[in-house]
Each structure stands twice: as structure tokens, then as C-alpha cells.
N, C-alpha and C positions, 0 to 999 in steps of 0.2 A: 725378399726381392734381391736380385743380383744385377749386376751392369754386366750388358753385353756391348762385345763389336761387333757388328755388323757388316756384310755388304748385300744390296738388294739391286732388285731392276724395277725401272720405273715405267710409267703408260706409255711411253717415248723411246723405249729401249736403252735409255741411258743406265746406267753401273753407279749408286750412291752407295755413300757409307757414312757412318757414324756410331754413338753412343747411344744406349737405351735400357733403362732398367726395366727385367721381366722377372716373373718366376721361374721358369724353363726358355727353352728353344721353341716350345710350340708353344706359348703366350704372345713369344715374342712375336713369330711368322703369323699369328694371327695380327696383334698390336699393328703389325707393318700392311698386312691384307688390308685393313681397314683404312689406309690411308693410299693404296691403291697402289701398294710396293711388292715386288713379290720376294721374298727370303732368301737369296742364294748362299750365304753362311751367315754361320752365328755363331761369334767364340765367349766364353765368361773373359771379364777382364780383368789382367793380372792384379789387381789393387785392389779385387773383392778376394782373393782368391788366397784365404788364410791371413789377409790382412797387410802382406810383406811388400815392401818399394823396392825394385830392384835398384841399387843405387852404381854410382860409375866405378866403385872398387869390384861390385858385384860381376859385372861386365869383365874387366882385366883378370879378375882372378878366369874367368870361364873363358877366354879369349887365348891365355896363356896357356890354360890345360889343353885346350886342342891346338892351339900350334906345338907343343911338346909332342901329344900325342901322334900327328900326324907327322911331323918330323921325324917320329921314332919307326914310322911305317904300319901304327896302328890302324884299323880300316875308323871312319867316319861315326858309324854305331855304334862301335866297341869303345870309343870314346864319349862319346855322349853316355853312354850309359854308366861308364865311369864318374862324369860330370853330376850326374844327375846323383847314383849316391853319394859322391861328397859333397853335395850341398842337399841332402835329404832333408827334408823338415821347412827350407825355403821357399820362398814362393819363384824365384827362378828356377829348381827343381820339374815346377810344374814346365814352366815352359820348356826345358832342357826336356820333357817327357814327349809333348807332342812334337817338340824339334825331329826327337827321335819315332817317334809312331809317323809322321809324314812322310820323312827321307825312307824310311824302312819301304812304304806303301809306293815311292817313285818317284817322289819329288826333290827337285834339287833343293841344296844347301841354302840359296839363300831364296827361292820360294816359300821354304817353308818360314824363314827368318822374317819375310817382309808380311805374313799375319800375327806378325808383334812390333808394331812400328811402336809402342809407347818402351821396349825393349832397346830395341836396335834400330841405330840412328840411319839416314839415309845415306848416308859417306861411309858407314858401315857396310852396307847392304852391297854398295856398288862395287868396294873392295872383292866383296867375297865375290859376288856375281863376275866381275873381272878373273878373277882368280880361280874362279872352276873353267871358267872358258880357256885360262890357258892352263888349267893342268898343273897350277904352283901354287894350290889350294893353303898349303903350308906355310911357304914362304908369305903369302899374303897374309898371313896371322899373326906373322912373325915380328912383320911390319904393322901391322894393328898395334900387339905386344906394346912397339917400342912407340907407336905415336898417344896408346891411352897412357904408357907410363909418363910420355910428357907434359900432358894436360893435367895429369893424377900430381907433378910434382910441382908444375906452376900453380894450379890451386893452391898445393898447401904452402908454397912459399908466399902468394899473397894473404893468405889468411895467417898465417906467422907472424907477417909484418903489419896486421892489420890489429894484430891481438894487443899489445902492448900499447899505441895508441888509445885503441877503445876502453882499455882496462884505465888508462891516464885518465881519458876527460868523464868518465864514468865518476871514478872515485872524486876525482874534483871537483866535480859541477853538485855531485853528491853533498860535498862538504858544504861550497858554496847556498845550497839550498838551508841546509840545515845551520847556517849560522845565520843569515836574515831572516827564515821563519821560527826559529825557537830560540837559540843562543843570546841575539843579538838585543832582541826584545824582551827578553827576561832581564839582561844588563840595564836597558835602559830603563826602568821600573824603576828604577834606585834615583835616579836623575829626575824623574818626572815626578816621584814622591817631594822633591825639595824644588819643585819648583822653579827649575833651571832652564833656563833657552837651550834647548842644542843646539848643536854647527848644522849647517844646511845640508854636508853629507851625511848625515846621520841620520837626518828628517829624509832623506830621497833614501837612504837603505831601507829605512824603515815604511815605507808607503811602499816599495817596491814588496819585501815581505809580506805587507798586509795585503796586496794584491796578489801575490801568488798561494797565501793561506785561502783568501774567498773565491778564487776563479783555478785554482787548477785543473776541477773537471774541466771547465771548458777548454783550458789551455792545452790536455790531454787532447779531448775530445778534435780540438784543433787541427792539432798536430796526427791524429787518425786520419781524420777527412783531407788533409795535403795528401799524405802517404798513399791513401785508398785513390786521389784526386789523381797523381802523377803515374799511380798503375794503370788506372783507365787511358789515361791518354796514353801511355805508352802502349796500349792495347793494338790502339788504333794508329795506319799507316803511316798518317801527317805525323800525329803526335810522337811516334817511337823516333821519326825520321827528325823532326827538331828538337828532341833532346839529345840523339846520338849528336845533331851536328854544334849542338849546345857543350856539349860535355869535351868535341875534339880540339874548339875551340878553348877551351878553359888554360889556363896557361899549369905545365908541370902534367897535373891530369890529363889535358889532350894526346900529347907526348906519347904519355905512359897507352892510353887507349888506342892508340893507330898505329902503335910499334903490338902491340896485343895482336890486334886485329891484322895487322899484315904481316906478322910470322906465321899466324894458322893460315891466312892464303899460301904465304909459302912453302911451308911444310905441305898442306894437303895438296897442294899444286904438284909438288914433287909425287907424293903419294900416289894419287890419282895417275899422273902421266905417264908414272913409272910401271904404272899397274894394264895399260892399255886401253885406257878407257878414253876416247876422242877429244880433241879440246873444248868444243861445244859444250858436252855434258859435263865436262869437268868444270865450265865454269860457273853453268848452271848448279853445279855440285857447291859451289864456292860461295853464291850469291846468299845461303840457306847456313855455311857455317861461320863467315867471319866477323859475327856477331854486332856487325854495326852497319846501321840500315843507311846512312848515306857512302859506304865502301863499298857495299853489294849494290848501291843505286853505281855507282864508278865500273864494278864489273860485268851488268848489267847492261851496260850504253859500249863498253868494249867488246863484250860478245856480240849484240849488234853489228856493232863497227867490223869483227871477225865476217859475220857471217857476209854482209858486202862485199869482203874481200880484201879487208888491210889486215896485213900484218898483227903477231899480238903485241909487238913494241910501236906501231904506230897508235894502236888500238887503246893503250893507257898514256901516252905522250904528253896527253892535253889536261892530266888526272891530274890535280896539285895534290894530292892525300897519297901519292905513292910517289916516294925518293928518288931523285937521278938515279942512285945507287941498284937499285930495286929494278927501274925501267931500263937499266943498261944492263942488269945480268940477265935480263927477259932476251932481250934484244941479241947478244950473244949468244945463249942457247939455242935461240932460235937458227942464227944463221949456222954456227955447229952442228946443229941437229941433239942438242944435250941440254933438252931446254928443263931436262926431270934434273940433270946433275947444277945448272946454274942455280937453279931455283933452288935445291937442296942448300948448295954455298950459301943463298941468301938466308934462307931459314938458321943455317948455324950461327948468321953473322946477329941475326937478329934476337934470336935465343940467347947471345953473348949478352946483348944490349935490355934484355928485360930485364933481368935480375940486377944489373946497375939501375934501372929506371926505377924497380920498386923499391930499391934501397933511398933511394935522393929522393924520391915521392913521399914516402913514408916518413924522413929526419926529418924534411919540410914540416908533413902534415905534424909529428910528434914536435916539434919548435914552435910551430903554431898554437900549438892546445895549448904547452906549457906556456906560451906568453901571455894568451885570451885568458886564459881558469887563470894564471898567478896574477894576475891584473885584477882579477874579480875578488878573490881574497885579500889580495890588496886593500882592496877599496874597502872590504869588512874590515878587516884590521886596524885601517885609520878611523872608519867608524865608531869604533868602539873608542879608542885611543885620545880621540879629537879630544871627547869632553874631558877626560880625566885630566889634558894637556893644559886645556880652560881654567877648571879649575883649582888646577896648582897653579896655575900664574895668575890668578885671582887671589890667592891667600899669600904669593909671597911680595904682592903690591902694599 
């Protein structure tokens, strides 16, 4: 059996699609006959297809060979098919193959691009589609190029800063664990042979250990079912919408999340407008990338407000999640006519400001673990200590 994409037509004339595992194309167009669909394509999907995920390096690297290429005055094919044997044996290969077998047979660039939406993004797609209608096919790649490089370097600079933190309370909660459930109560054995009172933190370590010896399945199992609990709801519209407005709220981490979130408006804002694509769609384009579902509810209620017929500095005015700073360079581009170059300024200004944000975010967070884990060893170490303390000021009375 294989996953297919699909698209079919339904008893109503409407155009569906989806996922469906078959053994061929003609199981499939039957599977879909029987629910009274009729088959208009069927592609294998790239995740059965030798097994390979195409990941977001995989993208830049194939994003950057054809802005080269085509910059160099290479035709469209002769570059794909270049693409495709240097990445021979991937499963992005495959896709770079029908990219090429479509465009060959008439189809544009990003037609053929938009029957791999689990490939290429839709802010993607509208680039290139932008970019063949004016004939700067290249230069729109170019600009791809430098917007995946920057997503590609803020990733690794949060997970950088995220490494060292996790590696901290990892090793320490580690330690922690291992000296209330084994260390601490092998120590005490000695005390409890002679018959001794312990001190009351000594007794709460130790009840605390004897409970995480007999329940940690469950406390696993617990802490599974939150995790799996908070995916679900974040599945769903309400629930993604109150934890994004949960998380912007948070003091330090809000910050850090809304300064995130409205640099990529601003960058793709630029992108987008510079690329010719209407304001309408471009905000529609915006609503789907700036990662937090109560900013795209704020871009959302401003496209509206656009299509009535205000302004787009009226149209975010009443937004409290977007900065004076933010609404006033809107606001001037606007009346300029340079609303792709304000918006660009903002994006630098703001791209300045992340990398300070994860840096202060991150000493917090690392200052924090060290105080919580050194506070908890703490308390093992007096545990242990108490009684020995006991009993020498018992023998020297």
C-alpha cells in the first residue's frame, strides 16, 4: 500500500482533495468511484516515496541552485535537471523529476510546484507565481535564497540557546532524582538501624523518593497525557487561539513571541509587496505564516477593515500587539508609496531586536533552572547532613 494525493470531483461538481492509501492509481479511482468521487489526479506521496522528509535545508539548498542557475542565464530544465542529479538518491530528487517532466510538457513553474503543497509552502508558491508574471523569475529566488537563509539562521540560533539550558536542568533534575531514590535512602539505613528520629526534612525527602520509586509510571504516563492533552487542543481553533494568547501574555516569553511573529509579518510583508502581489492577498498570505493565531485573528479584522476602504495604518491602529513603531512605518510607506521599503526598515529593526530577545530570554530561563535544581539539591544535601549534625551535638552534650 502507498499514500496518495489526490484531487477528485464530487456529485455536486465541487473539486475535493486529500490523502488516501492505495495500491496503484487505479484502486485508488476505484476506492474514490465507490464513494461517488470521480478521480481527476493521483500523485504517490513524497513520505512513502523511498522513505525521505524533505526538510527546510533540503528546500534552500534547491531554492539557491536555481536562483544561481537562472541568474546565470541557464534555461529552467537545464537546471532542474541539474538539481535533480545532485540530489540523486533523495526523495526531493523525485519531486525535482516531475517538477521537470510538467514544466517540460507546459506547465508553469509554480503549477507544477503547487501539486506538492507538503513541499513548497504557499508564500512560496505566490513568490514564484509573482515572479514568472513579471519575468524576474530569478531575482524572486534570490529573494527566497536570502528570506530561507533567515528563518534557517534564527532556528539555529534559538535551538543554540535552547541547548545549554536543557543540557543544565536535564543533568540536574537527573541528579536530583537519583539522590532521593537511591543515594539518600541507602544513607539513611545506617540511622534507622539505631534507631534514631530523623529531622522532618529528611522524612519529607524520603516519602518524596518513596513516591516517585512506586508511581513514576504514572507520573510518566501523566505527563504523556498533558503533552498529547495540549496537542489536541492546540489542534483545534479555540484552543491554539488561547494558548498563543496565553503564551504572548507570559512575561519575557510574550516579548520574545510577538517580536518573532511580527518580524516574519514584516519581512514577508516586504517580500510579498515587493514582489507585486495585491495587498489583499498578501495579507491573506500573512494570516497563514506569522505563526500566532491571535496576530493573524489582528491581520485578519485589518484586511477587512482594508477591503471597506480604510487605510492599512488605520486598519492596524486599534491592534495593541503591533508597536507604534511598527504602525507608524506602515503608515509612512503608505503615504510615500514605499510601503515594501518601510516595512523592509521594520524587519531589520526587528531582526536587530530578536537576537537580544533570545539572548535575555534564555540567561533568565538558564538563572532560573540554576536557582529551582540548586535549591533542590540543596535540600538533598541538608537532608543527608541534618542528622549527622544531630548526632554529633548529641555526643558532644
Amino acid at each position: 500500500m502507498r499514500e496518495f494525493r489526490y484531487r477528485a470531483l464530487s456529485a455536486g461538481g465541487e473539486t475535493v482533495s486529500g490523502m488516501r492509501q492505495a495500491a496503484d492509481v487505479a484502486a485508488l479511482a476505484r476506492d474514490l468511484t465507490a464513494q461517488n468521487l470521480i478521480l481527476l489526479e493521483g500523485r504517490p506521496s513524497l513520505r512513502l516515496l523511498g522513505g525521505d522528509r524533505v526538510g527546510r535545508r533540503d528546500l534552500l539548498d534547491f531554492t539557491l541552485h536555481m536562483a544561481t542557475s537562472l541568474g546565470a542565464g541557464i534555461p529552467v530544465i537545464q537546471g532542474l535537471r541539474d538539481a535533480e542529479a545532485g540530489m540523486a538518491g533523495q526523495g526531493f530528487a523525485r519531486v525535482i523529476k516531475e517538477l521537470r517532466e510538467e514544466i517540460s510538457s507546459g506547465s508553469q513553474v509554480a503549477e507544477a510546484m503547487s501539486h506538492h503543497p507538503d513541499v513548497f509552502p504557499e508564500l512560496y508558491l505566490a513568490l514564484i507565481a509573482a515572479g514568472e508574471s513579471s519575468g524576474n523569475l530569478d531575482g524572486t529566488l534570490a529573494e527566497l535564497v536570502r528570506y530561507l537563509e533567515w528563518a534557517d539562521d534564527l532556528n539555529g540560533k534559538v535551538k543554540q540557546a535552547l541547548l545549554y539550558p536543557a543540557i543544565l536542568a536535564t543533568a540536574t533534575l537527573g541528579l536530583f532524582l537519583l539522590m532521593i531514590t537511591f543515594v539518600i535512602p541507602r544513607f539513611m539505613e545506617v540511622f534507622q538501624e539505631l534507631d534514631y528520629q530523623l529531622p522532618t526534612l529528611t522524612l519529607r525527602v524520603l516519602a518524596t523518593g518513596d513516591f516517585f520509586r512506586h508511581w513514576w509510571p504514572f507520573l510518566i504516563g501523566g505527563i504523556a497525557a498533558l503533552v498529547t492533552g495540549l496537542r489536541v487542543l492546540a489542534r483545534g481553533e479555540r484552543g491554539r487561539f488561547a494558548l498563543d494568547r496565553l503564551l504572548l501574555h507570559l512575561p519575557i516569553v510574550g516579548g520574545f513571541k510577538r517580536n518573532l511573529a511580527l518580524s516574519r509579518f514584516a519581512r514577508n510583508f516586504a517580500m510579498l509587496f515587493a514582489s507585486g502581489i495585491d495587498i489583499l492577498r498578501v495579507l491573506t498570505l500573512l494570516e497563514r505564516v506569522v505563526s500566532n493565531s491571535v496576530l493573524a485573528a489582528e491581520i485578519a479584522t485589518a484586511r477587512q477593515r482594508v477591503v471597506t476602504g480604510d487605510t492599512l495604518a488605520r486598519a492596524f491602529a486599534d491592534s495593541p500587539y503591533f508597536p507604534p513603531l511598527l504602525k507608524r512605518l506602515i503608515g509612512v510607506g503608505e503615504q510615500a508609496g514605499s510601503l515594501d521599503k518601510s516595512l523592509a526598515k521594520a524587519a531589520e529593526y526587528l531582526d536587530k531586536e530578536l537576537p537580544r530577545a533570545i539572548k535575555r530570554l534564555f540567561t533568565l530561563l538558564e538563572a532560573a533552572i540554576i536557582v529551582v535544581l540548586g535549591g533542590l539539591i540543596a535540600i538533598c544535601a541538608l537532608a543527608m547532613l541534618l542528622p549527622i549534625f544531630q548526632i554529633q551535638g548529641q555526643l558532644m552534650k
